[in-house]
N, C-alpha and C positions, 0 to 999 in steps of 0.2 A: 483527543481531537474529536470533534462535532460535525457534525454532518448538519450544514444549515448555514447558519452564520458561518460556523470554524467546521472546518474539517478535519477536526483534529484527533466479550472479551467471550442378551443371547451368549453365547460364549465367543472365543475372540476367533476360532477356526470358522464359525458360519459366519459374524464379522467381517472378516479379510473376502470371504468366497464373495458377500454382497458386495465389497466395494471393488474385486476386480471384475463381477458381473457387471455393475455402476458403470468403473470406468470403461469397461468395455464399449458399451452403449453409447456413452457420449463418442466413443474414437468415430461410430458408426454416425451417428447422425447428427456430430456438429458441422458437417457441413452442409446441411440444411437446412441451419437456425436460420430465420429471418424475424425480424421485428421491427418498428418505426423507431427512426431513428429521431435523437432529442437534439434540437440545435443549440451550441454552441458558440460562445464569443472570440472560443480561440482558434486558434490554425489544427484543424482537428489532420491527425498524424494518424491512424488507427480507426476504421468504422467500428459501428456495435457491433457489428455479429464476429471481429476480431477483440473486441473486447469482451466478449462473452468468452470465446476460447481460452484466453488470459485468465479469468477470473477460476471460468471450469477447469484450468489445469492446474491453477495454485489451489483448489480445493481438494482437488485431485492428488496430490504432492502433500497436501498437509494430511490427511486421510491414511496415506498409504504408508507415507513415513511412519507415522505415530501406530497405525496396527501390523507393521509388517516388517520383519527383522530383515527380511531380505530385500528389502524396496531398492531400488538405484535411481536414482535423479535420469539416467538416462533414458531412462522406460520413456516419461513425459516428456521428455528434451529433445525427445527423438521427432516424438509426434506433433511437437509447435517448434519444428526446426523453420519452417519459415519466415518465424521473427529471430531473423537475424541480424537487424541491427542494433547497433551498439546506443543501447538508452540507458539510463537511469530508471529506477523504479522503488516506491514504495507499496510493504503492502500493511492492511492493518485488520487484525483479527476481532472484531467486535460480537460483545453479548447481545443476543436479540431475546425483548422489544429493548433494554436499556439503553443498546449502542453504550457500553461500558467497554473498555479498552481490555482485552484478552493478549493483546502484544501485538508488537508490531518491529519492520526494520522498515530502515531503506537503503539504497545502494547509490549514491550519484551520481555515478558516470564510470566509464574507463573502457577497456577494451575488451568488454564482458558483452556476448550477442543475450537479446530480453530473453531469450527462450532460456538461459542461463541462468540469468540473476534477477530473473522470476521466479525461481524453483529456489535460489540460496537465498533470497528475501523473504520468503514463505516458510521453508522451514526454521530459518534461525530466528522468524515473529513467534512460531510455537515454543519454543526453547530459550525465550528470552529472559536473562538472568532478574530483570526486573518483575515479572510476574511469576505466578505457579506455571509450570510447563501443562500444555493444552491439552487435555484428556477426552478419548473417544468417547466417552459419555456427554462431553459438550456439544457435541458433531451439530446434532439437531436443532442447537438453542444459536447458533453463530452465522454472522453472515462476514462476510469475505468481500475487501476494498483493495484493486486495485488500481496503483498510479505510477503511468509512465511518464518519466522526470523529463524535462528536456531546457533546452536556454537557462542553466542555473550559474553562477556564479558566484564564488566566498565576497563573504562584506568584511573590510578591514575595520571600518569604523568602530567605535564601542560608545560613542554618543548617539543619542535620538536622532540629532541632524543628520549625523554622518552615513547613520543606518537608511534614514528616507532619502538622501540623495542619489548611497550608491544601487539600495533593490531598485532604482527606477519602474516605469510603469510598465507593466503588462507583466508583472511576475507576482502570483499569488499565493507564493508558498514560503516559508519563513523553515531552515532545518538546523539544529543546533546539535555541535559534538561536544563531548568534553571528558576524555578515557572515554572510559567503553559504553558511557552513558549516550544516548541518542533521541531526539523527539522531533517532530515538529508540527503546525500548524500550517491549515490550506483553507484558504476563501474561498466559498463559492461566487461570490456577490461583494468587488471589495476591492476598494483603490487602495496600494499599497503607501500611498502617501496617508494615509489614515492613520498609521503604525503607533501604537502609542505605549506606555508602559505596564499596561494589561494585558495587552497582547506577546509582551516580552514573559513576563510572567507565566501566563498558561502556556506559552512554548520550553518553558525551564520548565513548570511541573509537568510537563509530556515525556520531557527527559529523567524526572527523577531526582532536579537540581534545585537549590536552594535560587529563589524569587532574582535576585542579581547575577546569577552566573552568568547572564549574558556578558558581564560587564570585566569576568577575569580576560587575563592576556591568555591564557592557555584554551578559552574557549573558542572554537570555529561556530560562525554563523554562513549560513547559507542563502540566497533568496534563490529561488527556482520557478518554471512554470509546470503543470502537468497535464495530464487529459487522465480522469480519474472515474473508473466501473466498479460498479458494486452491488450485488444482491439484496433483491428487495426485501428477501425474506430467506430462512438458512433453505437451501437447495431449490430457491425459487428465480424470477424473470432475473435477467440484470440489466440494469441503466446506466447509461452514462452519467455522470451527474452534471444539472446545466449549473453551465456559469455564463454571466451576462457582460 
């Protein structure tokens, strides 16, 4: 996944002390982020400086998991207990400057509050069977995307037609399942009626599928919309990303 067109990777006891000193500091002073905010086309659900908390607590979550045998998800669950509603969410762990894909999940919905399945998106993107499992030596070279899902719906179709009729407009995200495989593609900039067989294509190789598996019976496609934050740089600003 692209960011542009498509939006589609000391010893370990002073380690662990820096990153519960880290997280410390962000619990102190993200409620005093403020930044200008980027406008958007969609029905924005979430400001920046709550999408900054998002993004700082799944870094936070990936961090603490991977250097600390003792971590618990409720440490951070605790402390962005106020996204409590029940969204969908993808996150996506990329290489910087490459933006190469380090792993990623998503979760589409269900009766999971975001402060939840932010933390189980994040860490099963490090552990993802499809890539090497995410290593504290990466920490510094990675920047951290997330997207909170919302108005998505499975497409029954398996024709071109049937696929641009039923994503209708205002949904900019394309997700495909098929077993345990999972990928998908998101437009910044991009009428869904555009959909063509290229686009089907770099949504299967995001999954790990050969070029037509959109097209088995046992595969699920998805269209969704999202409102999507991500680090400009690894532990730098984060922006909304615009869409028009």
């Amino acid at each position: 996944m692209r960011f542009g067109h498509w939006l589609s990777n000391n010893n370990s006891t002073c380690c662990f002390l820096e990153l519960e000193r880290n997280f410390i500091l962000f619990l102190i002073n993200v409620k005093y982020l403020s930044c200008a905010s980027i406008p958007v086309g969609v029905e924005k659900i979430y400001s920046l400086n709550e999408g900054i908390m998002l993004v700082k607590a799944a870094r936070n979550a990936l961090e603490l998991n991977i250097m600390s045998p003792r971590f618990r998800e409720t440490i951070i669950e605790h402390d962005i207990s106020e996204f409590n509603r029940e969204h969908g969410v993808f996150v996506r762990l990329m290489h910087y400057p490459t933006n190469s894909n380090r792993g990623h999940s998503f979760l589409l919905g269900g009766k999971i509050p975001l402060s939840r399945s932010l933390l189980a998106a994040t860490i099963h993107a490090s552990k993802n069977d499809r890539f090497v499992p995410v290593s504290h030596l990466e920490f510094k070279d990675m920047i951290i995307a997330v997207g909170i899902i919302f108005d998505y719906k499975e497409i029954k179709g398996k024709t071109m037609h049937a696929i641009r009729k039923e994503i209708g407009m205002g949904r900019r995200g394309l997700a495909i399942q098929s077993g345990y495989n999972e990928g998908f593609v998101f437009a910044d900039n991009y009428n869904m009626l555009d959909i063509n067989e290229d686009i089907l294509h770099e949504l299967c190789e995001d999954a790990g599928l050969s070029d037509y598996s959109w097209k088995n019976a046992e595969t699920r496609l998805y269209g969704f919309e999202a409102q999507v934050f991500m680090e400009r740089e690894p532990y730098g600003s984060v922006e909304e990303i615009e869409t028009r």
